[in-house]
C-alpha positions as CSV (number, residue, x, y, z in Angstrom):
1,X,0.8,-19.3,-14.5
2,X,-0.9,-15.8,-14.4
3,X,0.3,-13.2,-11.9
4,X,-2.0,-10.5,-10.3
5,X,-0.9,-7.2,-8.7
6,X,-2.0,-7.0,-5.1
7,X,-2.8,-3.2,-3.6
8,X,-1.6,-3.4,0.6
9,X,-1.5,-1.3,3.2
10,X,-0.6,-1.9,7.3
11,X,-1.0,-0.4,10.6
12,X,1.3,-0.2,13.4
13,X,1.1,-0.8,17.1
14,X,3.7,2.7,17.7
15,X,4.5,5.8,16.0
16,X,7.8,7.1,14.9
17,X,7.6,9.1,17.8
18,X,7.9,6.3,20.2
19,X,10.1,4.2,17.8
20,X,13.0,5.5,15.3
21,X,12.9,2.3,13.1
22,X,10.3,1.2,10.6
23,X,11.3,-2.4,11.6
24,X,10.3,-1.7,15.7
25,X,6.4,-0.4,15.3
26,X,5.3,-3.5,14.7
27,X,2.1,-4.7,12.5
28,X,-1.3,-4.2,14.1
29,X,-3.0,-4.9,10.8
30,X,-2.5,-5.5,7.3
31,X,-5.3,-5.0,4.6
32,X,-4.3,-6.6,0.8
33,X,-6.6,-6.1,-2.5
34,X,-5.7,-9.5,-4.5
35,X,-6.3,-9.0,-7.8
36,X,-6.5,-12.6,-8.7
37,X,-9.2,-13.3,-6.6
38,X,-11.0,-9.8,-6.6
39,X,-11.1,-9.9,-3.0
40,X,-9.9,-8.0,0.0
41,X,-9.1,-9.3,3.5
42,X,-7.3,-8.3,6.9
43,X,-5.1,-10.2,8.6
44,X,-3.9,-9.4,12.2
45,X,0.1,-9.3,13.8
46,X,0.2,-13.3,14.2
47,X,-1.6,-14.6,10.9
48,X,0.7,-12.6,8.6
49,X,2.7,-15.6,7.5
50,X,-0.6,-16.2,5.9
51,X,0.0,-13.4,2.9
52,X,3.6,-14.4,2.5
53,X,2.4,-16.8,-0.6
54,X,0.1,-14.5,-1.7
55,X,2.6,-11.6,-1.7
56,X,5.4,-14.3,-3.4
57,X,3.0,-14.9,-6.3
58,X,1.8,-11.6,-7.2
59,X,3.3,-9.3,-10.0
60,X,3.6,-6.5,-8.5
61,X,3.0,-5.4,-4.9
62,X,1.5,-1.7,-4.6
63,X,0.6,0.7,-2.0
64,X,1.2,4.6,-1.2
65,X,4.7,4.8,0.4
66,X,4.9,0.7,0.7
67,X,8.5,1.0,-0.3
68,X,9.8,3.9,2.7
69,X,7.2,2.4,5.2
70,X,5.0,-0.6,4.8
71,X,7.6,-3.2,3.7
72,X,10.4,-1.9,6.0
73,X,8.0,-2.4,8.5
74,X,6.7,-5.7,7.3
75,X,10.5,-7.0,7.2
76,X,10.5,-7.5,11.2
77,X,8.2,-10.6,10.1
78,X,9.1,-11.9,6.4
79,X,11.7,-14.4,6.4
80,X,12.9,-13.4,3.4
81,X,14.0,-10.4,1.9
82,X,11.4,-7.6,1.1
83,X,13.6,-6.1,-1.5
84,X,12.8,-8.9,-3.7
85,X,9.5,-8.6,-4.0
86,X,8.5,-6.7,-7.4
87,X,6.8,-3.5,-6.0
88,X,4.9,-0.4,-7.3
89,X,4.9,2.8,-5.3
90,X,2.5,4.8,-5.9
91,X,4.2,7.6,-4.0
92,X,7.3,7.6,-5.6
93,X,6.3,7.3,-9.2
94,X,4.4,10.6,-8.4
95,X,7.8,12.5,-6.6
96,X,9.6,11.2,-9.5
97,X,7.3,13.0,-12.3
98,X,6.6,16.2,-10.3
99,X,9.5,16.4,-7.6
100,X,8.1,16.2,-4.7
101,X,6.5,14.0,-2.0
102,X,2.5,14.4,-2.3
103,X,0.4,13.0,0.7
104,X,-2.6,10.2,-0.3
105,X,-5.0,12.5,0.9
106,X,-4.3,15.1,-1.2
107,X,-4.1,12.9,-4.5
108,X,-7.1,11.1,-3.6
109,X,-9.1,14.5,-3.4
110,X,-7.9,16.0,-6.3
111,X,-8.3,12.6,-8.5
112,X,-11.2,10.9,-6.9
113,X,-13.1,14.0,-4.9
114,X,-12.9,11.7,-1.6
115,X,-10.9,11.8,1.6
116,X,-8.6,8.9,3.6
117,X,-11.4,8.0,6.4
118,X,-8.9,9.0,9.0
119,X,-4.7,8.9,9.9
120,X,-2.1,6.5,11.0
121,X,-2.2,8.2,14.7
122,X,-6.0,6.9,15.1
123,X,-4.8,3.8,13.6
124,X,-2.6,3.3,17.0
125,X,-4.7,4.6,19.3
126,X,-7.5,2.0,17.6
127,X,-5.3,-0.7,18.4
128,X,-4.5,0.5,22.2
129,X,-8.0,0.5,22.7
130,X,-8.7,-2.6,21.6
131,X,-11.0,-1.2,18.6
132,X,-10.1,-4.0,16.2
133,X,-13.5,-3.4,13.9
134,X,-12.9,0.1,13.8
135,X,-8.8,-0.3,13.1
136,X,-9.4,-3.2,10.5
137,X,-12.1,-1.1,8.7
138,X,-9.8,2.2,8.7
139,X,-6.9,-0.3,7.2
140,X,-9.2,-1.6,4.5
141,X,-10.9,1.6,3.6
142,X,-6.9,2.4,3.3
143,X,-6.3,-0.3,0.7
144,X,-9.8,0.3,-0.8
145,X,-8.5,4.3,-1.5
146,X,-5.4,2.8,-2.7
147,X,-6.6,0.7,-5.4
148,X,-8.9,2.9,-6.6
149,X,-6.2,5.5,-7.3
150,X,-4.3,2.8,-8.7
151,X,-7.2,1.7,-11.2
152,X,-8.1,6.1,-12.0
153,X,-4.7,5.8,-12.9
154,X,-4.5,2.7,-14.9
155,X,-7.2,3.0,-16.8
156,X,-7.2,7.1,-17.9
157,X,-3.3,7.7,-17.7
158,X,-3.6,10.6,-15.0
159,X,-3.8,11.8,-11.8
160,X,-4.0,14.9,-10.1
161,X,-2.5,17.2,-7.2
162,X,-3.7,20.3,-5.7
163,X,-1.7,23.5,-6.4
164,X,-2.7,26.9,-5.1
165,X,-4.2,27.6,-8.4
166,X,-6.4,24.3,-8.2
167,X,-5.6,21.3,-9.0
168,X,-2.9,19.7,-12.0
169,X,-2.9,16.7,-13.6
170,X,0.0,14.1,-13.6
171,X,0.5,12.1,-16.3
172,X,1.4,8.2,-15.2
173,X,2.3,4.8,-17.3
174,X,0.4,2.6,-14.7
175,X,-1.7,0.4,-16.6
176,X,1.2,-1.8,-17.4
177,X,1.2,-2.4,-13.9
178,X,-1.9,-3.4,-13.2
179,X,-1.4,-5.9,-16.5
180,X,1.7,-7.0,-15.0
181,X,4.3,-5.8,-17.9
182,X,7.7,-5.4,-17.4
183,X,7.7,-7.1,-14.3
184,X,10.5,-9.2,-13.1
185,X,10.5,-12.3,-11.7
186,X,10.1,-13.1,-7.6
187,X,12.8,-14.7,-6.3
188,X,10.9,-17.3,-4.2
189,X,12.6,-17.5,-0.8
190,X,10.1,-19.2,1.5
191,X,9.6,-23.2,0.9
192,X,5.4,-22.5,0.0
């Protein structure tokens, strides 16, 4: 059976400031890109359980800092063990062929001339408000970002950063991620 990557990226009800761990700020929202189908979806807090298969089944899972944030704070819900899930971040591949952290926002702009749609603070004041169209369209337009990096990458074998001399080009292996090469096999541990 054919496996897809799947691009996601979550919201959370709290901010670091409020809660120390990843694992406390709770999901508001997550937004996932499935490859396999070509589609994109939110789900809220109680439906997550619904991507569990989908996240089980993909090749690779990727997203901007998934690894530091999204999963750890994903964990709170999966039954099973994040860590086992074969994952792509986007984030780190960067830091580890320049050195250093880079924020989305500042990839995005230098690779694809367009800016995140907002932060993760609006994000949580979104969901205190009750703003769910507004939140849910911020989180897609997140994942939408995301995958389009991803796909820049993929398919021309660079990205770029802004310097103070303009902007510089990163050259990045990512295609055989979004083919699914060198991926290793899921260790199923939910009974789907």
């Amino acid at each position: 059976m054919a496996r897809f990557p799947v691009v996601i990226d979550l919201e959370t009800k709290y901010t670091f400031r409020e809660k120390k761990d990843p694992e406390d700020l709770e999901v508001s929202v997550l937004g996932i890109y499935d490859y396999a189908s070509s589609k994109a979806w939110i789900v809220r807090e109680e439906e997550l359980s619904q991507i569990f298969p989908v996240l089980e089944k993909a090749s690779y899972i990727i997203g901007y800092n998934i690894k530091g944030f999204d999963l750890r704070v994903l964990q709170r819900y999966y039954p099973g063990d994040v860590r086992n899930f074969s994952v792509f971040d986007i984030m780190e591949d960067i830091k580890e062929r320049i050195g250093k952290r880079i924020a989305l926002d500042e990839v995005l702009y230098a690779t694809l001339g367009v800016k995140k749609t907002g932060h993760g603070l609006l994000a949580v004041e979104y969901y205190r408000k009750g703003q769910w169209q507004a939140l849910e369209k911020y989180c897609l337009d997140d994942v939408e970002l995301t995958r389009r990096l991803f796909e820049f990458g993929a398919k021309r074998g660079k990205v770029f950063y802004p310097t103070a001399e303009g902007k510089k080009e990163i050259a990045v292996d990512w295609e055989k991620i979004l083919l699914g090469e060198g991926k290793s096999q899921m260790s199923l541990t939910l009974p789907f």
